[in-house]
ROFI-775930 format. One record per residue (C-alpha): residue in one letter; x, y, z. Coordinates in steps of 0.001 Angstrom, whole numbers, plus 524288, in hexadecimal, padded with zeros to 5 digits. Layout:
N
AXYZ/...
This chain:
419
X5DEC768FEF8564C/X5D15069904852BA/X5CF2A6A38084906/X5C9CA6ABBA85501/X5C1F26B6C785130/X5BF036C30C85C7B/X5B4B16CD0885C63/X5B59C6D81986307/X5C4C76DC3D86756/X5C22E6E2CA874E3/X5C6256DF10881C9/X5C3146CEE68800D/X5C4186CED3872A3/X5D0066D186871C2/X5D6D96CACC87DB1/X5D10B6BFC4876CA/X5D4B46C19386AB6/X5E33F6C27387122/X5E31D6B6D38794D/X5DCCC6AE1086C05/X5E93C6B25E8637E/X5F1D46B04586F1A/X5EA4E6A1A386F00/X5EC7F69F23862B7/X5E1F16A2A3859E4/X5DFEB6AD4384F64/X5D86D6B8E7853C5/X5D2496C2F284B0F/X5CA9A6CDED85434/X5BEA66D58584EE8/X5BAD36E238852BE/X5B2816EB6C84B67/X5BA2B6F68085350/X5C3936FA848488F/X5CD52702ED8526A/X5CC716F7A885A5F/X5D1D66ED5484D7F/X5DAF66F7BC84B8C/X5E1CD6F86F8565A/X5E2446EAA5858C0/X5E8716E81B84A98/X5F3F76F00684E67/X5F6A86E91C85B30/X5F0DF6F37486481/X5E9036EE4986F28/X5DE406F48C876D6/X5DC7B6EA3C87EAE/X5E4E36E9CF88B52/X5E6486DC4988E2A/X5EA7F6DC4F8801E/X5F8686E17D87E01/X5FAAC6E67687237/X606BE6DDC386E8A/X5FF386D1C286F57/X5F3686D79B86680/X5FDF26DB9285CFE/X604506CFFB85B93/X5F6A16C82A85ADF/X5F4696D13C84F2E/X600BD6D191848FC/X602486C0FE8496B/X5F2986C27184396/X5EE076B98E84D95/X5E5B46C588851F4/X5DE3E6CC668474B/X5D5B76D92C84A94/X5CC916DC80840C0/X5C0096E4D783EC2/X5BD046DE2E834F2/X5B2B46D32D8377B/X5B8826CA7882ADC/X5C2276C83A83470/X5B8D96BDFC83CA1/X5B9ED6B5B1830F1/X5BC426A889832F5/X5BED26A7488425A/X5BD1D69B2384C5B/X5BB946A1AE856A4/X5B3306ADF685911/X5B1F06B657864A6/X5AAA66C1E58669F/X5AE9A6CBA68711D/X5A7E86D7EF86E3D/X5A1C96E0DE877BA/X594706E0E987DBB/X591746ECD7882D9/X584F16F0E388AAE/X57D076FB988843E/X572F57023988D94/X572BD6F5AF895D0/X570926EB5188B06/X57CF96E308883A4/X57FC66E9378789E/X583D86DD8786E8D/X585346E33F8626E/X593946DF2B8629D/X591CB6D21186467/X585D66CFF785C47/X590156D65485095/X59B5C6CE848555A/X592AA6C13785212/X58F3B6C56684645/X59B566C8B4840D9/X59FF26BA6F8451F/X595306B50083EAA/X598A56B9E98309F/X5A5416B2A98333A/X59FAD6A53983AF5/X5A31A699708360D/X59EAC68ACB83986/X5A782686AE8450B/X5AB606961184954/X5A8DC6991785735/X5A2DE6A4FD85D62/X5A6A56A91F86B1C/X59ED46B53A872AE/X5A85E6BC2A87C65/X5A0376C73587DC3/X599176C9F888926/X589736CB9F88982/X57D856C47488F08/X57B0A6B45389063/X575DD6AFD888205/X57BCC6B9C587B26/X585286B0808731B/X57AB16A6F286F56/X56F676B16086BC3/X576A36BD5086585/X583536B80985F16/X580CA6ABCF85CC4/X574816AED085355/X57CC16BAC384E6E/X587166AE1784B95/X57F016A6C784612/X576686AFF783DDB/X582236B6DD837A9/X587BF6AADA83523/X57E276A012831C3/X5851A696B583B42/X57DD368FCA844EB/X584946912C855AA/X587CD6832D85A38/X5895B67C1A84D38/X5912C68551844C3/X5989468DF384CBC/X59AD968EA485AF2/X5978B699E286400/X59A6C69D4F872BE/X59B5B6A6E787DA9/X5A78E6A99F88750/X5A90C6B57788EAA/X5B3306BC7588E0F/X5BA176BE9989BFC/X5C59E6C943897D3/X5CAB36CF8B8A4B1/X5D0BB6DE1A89EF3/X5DEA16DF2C8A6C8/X5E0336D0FE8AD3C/X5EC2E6CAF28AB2E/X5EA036BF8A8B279/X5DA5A6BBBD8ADF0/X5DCDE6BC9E89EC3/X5D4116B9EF894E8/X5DCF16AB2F89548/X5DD7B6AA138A371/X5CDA06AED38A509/X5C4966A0C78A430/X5BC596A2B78972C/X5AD9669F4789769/X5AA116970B88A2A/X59C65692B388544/X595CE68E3887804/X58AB468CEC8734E/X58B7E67DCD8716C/X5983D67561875A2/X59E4D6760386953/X59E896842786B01/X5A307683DD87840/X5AFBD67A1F8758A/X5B280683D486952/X5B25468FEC8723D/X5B9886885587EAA/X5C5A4684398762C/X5C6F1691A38712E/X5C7226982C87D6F/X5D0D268DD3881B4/X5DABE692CF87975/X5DA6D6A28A87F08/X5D4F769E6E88D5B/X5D9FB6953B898AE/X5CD65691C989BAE/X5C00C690568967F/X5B31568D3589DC8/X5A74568945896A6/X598DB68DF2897E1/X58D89686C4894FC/X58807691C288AA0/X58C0E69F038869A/X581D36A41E88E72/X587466A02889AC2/X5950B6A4868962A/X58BFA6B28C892F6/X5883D6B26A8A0A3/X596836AFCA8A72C/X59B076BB8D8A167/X58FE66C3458A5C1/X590136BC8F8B4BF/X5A0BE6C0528B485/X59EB96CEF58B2CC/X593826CFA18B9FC/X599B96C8BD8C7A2/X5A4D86D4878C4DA/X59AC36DF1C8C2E7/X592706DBFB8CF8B/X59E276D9F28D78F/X5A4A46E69B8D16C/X598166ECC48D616/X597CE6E5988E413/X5A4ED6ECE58E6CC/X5A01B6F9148E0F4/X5954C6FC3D8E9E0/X59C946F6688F636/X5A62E7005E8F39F/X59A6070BF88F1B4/X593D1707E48FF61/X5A32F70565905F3/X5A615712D09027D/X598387174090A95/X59BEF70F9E914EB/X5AA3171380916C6/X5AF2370436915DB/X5BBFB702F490CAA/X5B3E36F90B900CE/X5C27D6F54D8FB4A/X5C8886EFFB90730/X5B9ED6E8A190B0A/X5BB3D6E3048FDDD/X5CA0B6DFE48FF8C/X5C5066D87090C5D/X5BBA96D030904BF/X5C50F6CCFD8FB68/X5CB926C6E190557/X5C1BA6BA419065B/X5C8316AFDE8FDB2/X5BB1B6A90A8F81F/X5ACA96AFE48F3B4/X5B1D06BC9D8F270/X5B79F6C4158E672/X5BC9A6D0F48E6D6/X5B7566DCEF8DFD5/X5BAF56EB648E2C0/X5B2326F8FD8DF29/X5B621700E68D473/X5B11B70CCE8CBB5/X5A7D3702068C4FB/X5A6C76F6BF8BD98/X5AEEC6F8A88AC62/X5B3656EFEF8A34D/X5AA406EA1D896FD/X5A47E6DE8489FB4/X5A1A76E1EA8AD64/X599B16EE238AE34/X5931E6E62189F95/X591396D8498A2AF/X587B16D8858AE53/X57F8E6E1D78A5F9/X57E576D7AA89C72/X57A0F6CE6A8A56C/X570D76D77B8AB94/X56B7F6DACB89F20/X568E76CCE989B07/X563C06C90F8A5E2/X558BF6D2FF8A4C0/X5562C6CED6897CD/X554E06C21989913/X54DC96C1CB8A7A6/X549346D0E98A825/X54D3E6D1CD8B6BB/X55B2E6D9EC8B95B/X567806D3BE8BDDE/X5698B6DC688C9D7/X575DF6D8A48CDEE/X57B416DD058C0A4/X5730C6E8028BF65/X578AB6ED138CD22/X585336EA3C8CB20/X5855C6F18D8BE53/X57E866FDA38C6F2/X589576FE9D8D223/X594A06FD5F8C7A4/X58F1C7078B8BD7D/X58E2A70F3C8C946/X59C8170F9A8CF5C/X5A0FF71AAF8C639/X59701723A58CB38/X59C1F720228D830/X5A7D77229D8D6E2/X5A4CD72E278D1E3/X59D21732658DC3A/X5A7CD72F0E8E6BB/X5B061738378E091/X5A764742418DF16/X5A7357407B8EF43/X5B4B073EED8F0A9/X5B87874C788E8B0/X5ABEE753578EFB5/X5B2D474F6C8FD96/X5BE8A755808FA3F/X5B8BB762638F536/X5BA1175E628E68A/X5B0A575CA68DC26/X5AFDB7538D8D231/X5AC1A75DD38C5E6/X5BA907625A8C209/X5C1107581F8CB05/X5CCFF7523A8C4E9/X5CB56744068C4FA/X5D4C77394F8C17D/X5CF6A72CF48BF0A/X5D873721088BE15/X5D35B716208B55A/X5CA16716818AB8A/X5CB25705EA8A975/X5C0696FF528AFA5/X5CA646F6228B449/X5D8196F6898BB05/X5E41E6F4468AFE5/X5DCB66F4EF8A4A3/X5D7D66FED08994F/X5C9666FAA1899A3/X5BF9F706D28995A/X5B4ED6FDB38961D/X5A8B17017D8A051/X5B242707B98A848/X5ACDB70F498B2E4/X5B8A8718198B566/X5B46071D618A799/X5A63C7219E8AD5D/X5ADC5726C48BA7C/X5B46472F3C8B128/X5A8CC733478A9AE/X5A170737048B662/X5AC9673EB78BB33/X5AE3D746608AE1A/X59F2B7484C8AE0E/X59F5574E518BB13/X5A8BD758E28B79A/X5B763752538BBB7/X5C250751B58B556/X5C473744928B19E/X5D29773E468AECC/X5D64572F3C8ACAD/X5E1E6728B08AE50/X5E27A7194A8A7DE/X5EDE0715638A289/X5E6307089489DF4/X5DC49710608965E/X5E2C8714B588A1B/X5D8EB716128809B/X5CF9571FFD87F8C/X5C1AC71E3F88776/X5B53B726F5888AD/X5B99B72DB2894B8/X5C4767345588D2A/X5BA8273D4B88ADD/X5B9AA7429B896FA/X5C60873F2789F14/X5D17C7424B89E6B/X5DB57737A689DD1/X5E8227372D8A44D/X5F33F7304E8AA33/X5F55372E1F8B850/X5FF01735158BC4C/X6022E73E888C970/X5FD65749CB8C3A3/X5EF1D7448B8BFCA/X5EDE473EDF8CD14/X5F2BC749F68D3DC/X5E955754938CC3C/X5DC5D74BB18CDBC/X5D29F74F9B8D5FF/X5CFDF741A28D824/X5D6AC733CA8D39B/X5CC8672B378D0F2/X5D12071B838CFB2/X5C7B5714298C698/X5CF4A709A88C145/X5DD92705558C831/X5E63E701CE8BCD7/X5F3646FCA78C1C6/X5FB317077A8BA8D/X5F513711AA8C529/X5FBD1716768CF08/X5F3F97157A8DBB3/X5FDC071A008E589/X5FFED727668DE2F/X5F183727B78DAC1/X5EE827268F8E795/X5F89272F1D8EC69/X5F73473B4A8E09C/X5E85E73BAA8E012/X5E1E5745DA8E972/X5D5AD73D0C8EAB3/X5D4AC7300C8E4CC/X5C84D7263C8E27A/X5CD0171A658E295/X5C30770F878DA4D/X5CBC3704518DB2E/X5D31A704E68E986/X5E040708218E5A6/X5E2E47133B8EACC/X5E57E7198F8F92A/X5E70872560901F0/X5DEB873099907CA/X5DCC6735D68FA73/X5D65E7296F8F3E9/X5C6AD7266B8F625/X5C4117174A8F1E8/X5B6C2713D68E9F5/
């Protein structure tokens, strides 16, 4: 088995560094986030998928080591570099990545291998870390050490599509990069499929999140116009759902979270720009309708409180779910976190109830959070369902709260308004 060497212990990274040391291999994780070594040292996770028992055993048999230290990428096999890309004012941000190769490359050695998991733009393996690689290290791509790109496809939450069971995407920059990086993978994944270049293994990723994002926006504004013309979108879509070929099923929601899919398409939309200076509109529109549901659903209740003699400036609201996605902790891009912020802005009082969120988040600041219990729902002006974690209670939310906004059709009676 590898010397397998991880940088960046988020969400991927450290899944992966998990599923290597359950493989086989020894793992040491960097992470410049010192807390974030910490923590993992001592066997607490932060990542759910991640229990905390397996991370401490990983650490106390060594075959995990978290360090903050960068000596500790000394002398690995296998490299792979899962750090974040943000967006900064519309344009990838890649400082992280750009740092993450050239910490490798003070430790690359003839016959190491490189592997990009991170997501950005088509060519962004070949023209920013591999010269940062190669520069840092004065190794040449190809005939010293081998380099590749595979996307990583981590589903936050799904127990059945896990980072084994999920196909992984391989490509190299020549074939004896691409048969390095393929029998890796082999030993964490079930299945690998190979790409002709790391740019069209780039591209996948981007295409993926995209599809989600422009369907997730479809569904959005079907649901906006349904609502105008008194038709019931959930059961039309239910319907559909019903055709057994050409036809996958979406449903509306409070907007698009998470770190890919309200990110990804802007990356493509951004490169695409650059390279052919003409916009990628279904993207760019996509990105519009989605950054635009919180306002919505803001609005609706603004409508809904005004129509029963309420307004919305000391209104006690209960929101439920601050996770951008149902059974999970993820805050990332969440748009029940700029619901809340609009509320609070606009005078209400603003309490949260997630039992999946347990670390702190920027809307601490201004809501107060809570547990769900018959007195919260019973004393808010209005229940407001943004994300339907299991551990809810839809029956007694729908039966405690005076008037309810339902985001995810869970919930029924007279007293509940769907998005």
């Amino acid at each position: 088995m590898s010397a397998v060497v991880i940088v960046g212990l988020g969400y991927v990274g450290l899944s992966l560094a998990m599923r290597a040391v359950e493989a086989g291999h020894q793992v040491v994780g960097y992470d410049s986030d010192v807390r974030r070594v910490q923590l993992l040292g001592s066997g607490i996770s932060y990542v759910e998928d991640v229990p905390s028992e397996q991370l401490a055993a990983a650490v106390t048999s060594r075959a995990f080591r978290p360090s903050a230290d960068a000596q500790a990428c000394a002398s690995f096999d296998i490299a792979i570099i899962a750090v974040p890309t943000p967006l900064r004012a519309g344009v990838p941000d890649l400082r992280h990545l750009e740092a993450a190769a050239c910490t490798l490359a003070r430790y690359l050695r003839v016959g190491a291998t490189v592997i990009v998991e991170s997501t950005s733009y088509p060519g962004t393996t070949q023209e920013l870390v591999q010269p940062a690689l190669e520069s840092g290290s004065g190794l040449t791509a190809g005939p010293d050490f081998h380099l590749g790109y595979s996307p990583e496809r981590i589903d936050p939450g799904n127990t059945i599509w896990t980072l084994a069971a999920i196909p992984k995407v391989v490509s190299g920059i020549d074939e004896d990069s691409v048969k390095v990086i393929e029998a890796f993978y082999k030993t964490i994944v079930d299945t690998t499929y190979v790409v002709s270049s790391p740019r069209e293994a780039e591209l996948a990723k981007l295409i993926e999140n995209t599809f989600l994002h422009i369907n997730i926006a479809l569904v959005n504004e079907l649901a906006m116009l349904a609502h105008d013309l008194r038709l019931n979108v959930w059961e039309a879509i239910d319907a559909a759902a019903t055709k057994p070929f050409r036809f996958m099923s979406f449903t509306p929601g409070p907007g698009a979270g998470g770190n890919c899919v309200p990110v990804d398409p802007a990356y493509l939309s951004w490169w695409v720009e650059h390279r052919l200076g003409r916009p990628f509109r279904f993207a760019n529109l996509a990105r519009e309708i989605n950054e635009n549901m919180p306002y919505y659903v803001v609005n609706r209740l603004l409508a809904g409180l005004n129509s029963r003699g309420e307004f919305v400036e000391g209104a006690r609201v209960l929101l439920l779910g601050l996770a951008y996605k149902k059974n999970t902790g993820d805050v990332r891009e969440s748009p029940a976190i700029r619901v809340a912020q609009l509320l609070a802005n606009l005078g209400a009082e603003v309490r949260a109830a997630d039992p999946h969120v347990v670390t702190p988040t920027d809307v601490d600041l201004i809501v107060t959070r809570v547990h769900p219990t018959c007195a919260e729902l019973d004393s808010a002006d209005v229940v407001v369902l943004l994300t339907d974690h299991d551990v809810f209670d839809f029956d007694q939310i729908s039966r405690l709260g005076r008037y309810c906004f339902d985001c995810r059709n869970r919930l029924s009676g007279s007293n509940v308004e769907a998005l």
